[in-house]
C-alpha positions in Angstrom: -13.0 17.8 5.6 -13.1 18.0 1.9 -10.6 21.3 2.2 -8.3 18.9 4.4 -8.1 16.3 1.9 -7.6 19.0 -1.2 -5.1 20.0 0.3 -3.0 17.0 1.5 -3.8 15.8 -2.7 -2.1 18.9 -3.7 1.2 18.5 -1.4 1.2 15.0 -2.3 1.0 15.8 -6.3 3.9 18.0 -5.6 6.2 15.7 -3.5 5.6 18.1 -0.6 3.1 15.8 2.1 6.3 13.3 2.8 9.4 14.4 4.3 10.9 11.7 2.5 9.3 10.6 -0.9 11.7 8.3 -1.6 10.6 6.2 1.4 7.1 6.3 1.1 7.4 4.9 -2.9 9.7 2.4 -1.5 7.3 0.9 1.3 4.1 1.4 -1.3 6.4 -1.1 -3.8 6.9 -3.4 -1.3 3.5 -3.7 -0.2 2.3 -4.0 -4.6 5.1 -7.1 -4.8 4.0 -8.7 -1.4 0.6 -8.5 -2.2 1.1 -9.8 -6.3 3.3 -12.8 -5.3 0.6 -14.0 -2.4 -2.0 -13.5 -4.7 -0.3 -15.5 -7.7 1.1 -18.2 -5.2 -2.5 -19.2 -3.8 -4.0 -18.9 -7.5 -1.4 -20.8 -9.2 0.0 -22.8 -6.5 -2.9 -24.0 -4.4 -5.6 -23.7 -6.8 -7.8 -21.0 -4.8 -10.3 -18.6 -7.5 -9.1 -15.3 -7.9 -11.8 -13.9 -5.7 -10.7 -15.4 -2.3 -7.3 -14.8 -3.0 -7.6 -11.4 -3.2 -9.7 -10.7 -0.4 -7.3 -13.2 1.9 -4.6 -11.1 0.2 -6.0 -7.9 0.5 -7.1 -8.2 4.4 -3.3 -9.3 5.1 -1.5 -6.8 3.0 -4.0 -4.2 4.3 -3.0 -4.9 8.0 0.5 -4.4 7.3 0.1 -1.5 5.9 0.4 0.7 9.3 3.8 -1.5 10.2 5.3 -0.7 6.4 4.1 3.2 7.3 5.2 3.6 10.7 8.1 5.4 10.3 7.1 7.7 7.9 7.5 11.8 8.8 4.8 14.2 7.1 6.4 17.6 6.6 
């Protein structure tokens, strides 16, 4: 198990693990922004404590995770 994950580290380090690198930065952006401006909007806007609004945050963002990923090819 550990050798599996060594290895997918290593072909991730060199831009190897994705058959398209370019699409996988792209979706992981997406997800950072979506999850910054939710997190901001219920601190600043509605007043919730940092705390909650990351965990409500992070349990939404986190479960869109595998729609943003789906299309993504491993070489």
């Amino acid at each position: 198990m550990w050798d599996m994950f060594l290895n997918s580290a290593r072909l991730f380090m060199r831009g190897k693990l994705f058959r398209e690198p370019g699409m996988v930065a792209r979706q992981w952006l997406l997800g950072v922004m979506v999850s910054a401006v939710l997190t901001v909007l219920l601190v600043r806007l509605l007043g919730w404590g940092p705390v909650p609004a990351a965990t409500l945050v992070g349990l939404l963002v986190g479960a869109w995770q595998p729609v943003l990923f789906k299309d993504l090819k491993y070489n």
